[in-house]
N, C-alpha and C positions, 0 to 999 in steps of 0.2 A: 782796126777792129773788123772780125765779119759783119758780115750782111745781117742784119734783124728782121725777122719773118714772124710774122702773126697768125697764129695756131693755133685752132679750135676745137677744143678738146670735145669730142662727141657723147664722151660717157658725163662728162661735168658740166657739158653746156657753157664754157666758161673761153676766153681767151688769152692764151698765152704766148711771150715772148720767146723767141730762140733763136738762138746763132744760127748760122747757116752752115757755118763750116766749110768742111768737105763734102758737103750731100750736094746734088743737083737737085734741087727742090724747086717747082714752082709752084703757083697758082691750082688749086685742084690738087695734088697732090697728097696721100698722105703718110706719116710719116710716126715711129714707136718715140715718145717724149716718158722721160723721167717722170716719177710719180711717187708718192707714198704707196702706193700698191705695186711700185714694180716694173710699172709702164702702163701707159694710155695711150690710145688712137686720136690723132689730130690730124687735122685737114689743112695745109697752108690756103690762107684766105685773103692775106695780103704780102708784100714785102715794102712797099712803097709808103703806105700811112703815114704821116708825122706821128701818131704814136707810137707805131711800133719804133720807127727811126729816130728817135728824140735823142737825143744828145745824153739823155738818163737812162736810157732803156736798157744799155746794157748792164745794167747795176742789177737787174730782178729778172734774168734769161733762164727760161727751161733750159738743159741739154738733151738735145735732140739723140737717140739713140744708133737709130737706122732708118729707112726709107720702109716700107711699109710692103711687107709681100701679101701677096694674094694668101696665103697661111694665115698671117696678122691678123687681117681684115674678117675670116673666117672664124678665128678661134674669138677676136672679140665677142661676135655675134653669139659666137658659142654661150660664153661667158655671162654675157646679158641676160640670154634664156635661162640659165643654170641662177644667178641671181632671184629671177623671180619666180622660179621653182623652190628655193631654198626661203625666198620672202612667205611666200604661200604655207609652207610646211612649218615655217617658223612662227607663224600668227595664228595656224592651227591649236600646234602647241600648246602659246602661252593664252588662248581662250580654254584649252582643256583643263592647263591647270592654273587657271583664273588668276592669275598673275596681272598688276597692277600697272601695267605698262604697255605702252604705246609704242609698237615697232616702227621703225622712221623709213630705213632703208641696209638693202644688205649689198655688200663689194665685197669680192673675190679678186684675190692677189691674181696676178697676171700666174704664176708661177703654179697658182690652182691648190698650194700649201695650205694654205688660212683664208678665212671668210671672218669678215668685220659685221659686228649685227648693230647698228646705230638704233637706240632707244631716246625713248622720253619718260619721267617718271618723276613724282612728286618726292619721292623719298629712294633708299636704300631697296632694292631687291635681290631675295634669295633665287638668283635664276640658275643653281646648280645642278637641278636639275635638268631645265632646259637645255644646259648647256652637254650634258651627255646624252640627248635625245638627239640635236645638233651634230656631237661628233659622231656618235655611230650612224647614223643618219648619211652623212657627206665625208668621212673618212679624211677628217682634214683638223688641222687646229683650229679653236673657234674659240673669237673673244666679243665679247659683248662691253659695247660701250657707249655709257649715258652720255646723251650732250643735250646742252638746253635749246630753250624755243626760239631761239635768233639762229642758232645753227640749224633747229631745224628746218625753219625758213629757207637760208641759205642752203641747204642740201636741197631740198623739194623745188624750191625757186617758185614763180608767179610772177602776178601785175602788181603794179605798187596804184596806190590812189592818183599819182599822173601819168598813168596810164604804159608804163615805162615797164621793163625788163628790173626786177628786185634789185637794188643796187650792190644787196649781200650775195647773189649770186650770181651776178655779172663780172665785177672788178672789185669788189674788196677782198682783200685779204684779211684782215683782222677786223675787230671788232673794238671801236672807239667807244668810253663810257658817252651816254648822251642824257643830261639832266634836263628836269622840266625848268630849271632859270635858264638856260639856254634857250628854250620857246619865248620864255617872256623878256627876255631881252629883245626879240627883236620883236614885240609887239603881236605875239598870235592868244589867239584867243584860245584858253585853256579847257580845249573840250578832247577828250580822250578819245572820240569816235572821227574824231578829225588827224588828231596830231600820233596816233597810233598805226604800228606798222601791219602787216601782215602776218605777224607772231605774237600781237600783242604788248608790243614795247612802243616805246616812241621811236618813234622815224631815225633812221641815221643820218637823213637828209639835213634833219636840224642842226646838225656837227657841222655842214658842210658848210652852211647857209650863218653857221655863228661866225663865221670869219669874215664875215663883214659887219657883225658887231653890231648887228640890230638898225643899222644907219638909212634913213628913209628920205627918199628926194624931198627938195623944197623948190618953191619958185625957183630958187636962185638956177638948181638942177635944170631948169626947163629949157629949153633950146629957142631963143629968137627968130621969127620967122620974117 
């Protein structure tokens, strides 16, 4: 099996696995990774980790596409700027025509074809019109798409209540249901401003922490001195 390298995606803030392949990649380095958009710019940050190197890790590997030219690294940047040009112009918009939604964040295909506009909203919105103020606007296809308040967490990312890197936008990939019998299983106390996360949901962390089934030392637990 190749080499497992640990790649930090700079546009998601996020860490991912990948082969090493045929690249000479080190440390510092960076390098074009496979994406839903096309590709993204990552940094190799480690190869040596026990995570990256786990015995499982090749099961969930980015593919590394190419080693990263001075080009890359410039049109990224490009791309950044043209995001939040296109953020600006699109929340113009939808306050002119008082539309009922909360823009999250906008990505542009590596490829500069389609820009992705990530919303919040209580309901159904007519945004057809937005949506051809959009295309003539940036001369590209444009699809608008709702995702709820965990995702929007996880896109924006933050501090969690221990003080910690969002665990949704750190290393989760998906989203576990997380019920409030799962707090009271292992004995927390049932207060919303405590056991809530940064999107207004309960903690994912309670998922994490139900896997040990609520189970609380006892003397017997205690170490003899």
């Amino acid at each position: 099996m190749s080499d497992i390298l640990c790649i930090h995606s700079e546009r998601l803030g996020k860490i991912f696995r990948a082969e090493k392949g045929k690249y000479d990649l080190m440390i510092g380095d960076r390098c074009i990774i496979e994406s839903d958009l096309g590709g993204d710019l990552g940094e190799v940050v480690t190869g040596s980790s026990h995570v990256c190197c786990s015995a499982n890790s090749h099961k969930s590997t980015t593919r590394i596409i190419r080693k990263a030219t001075p080009e890359d690294i410039s049109k990224f940047a490009w791309l950044e700027q043209k995001e939040r040009q296109a953020f600006k112009f699109c929340l113009d918009r939808i306050e002119e025509r008082k539309l009922p939604m909360k823009l999250v964040r906008v990505r542009y295909f590596f490829s500069e074809k389609k820009g992705i506009f990530y919303y919040t909203a209580d309901g159904r919105i007519d945004f057809r019109q937005l949506v051809k103020d959009l295309a003539k606007e940036f001369k590209m296809r444009i699809e608008m798409r709702q995702i709820g308040v965990r995702d929007e967490a996880k896109m924006i990312g933050g501090l969690g209540v221990c003080g910690r890197v969002l665990c949704c936008s750190s290393f989760m990939k998906t989203f576990e249901p997380v019920t409030i019998q799962k707090a009271k299983k292992q004995q927390i106390a049932i207060n919303p401003t405590k056991i809530s996360g940064l999107c207004g949901r309960l903690m994912c962390c309670l998922g994490f922490e139900d896997a040990t089934k609520g189970r609380m030392y006892t003397d017997e637990d205690k170490v003899e001195e």
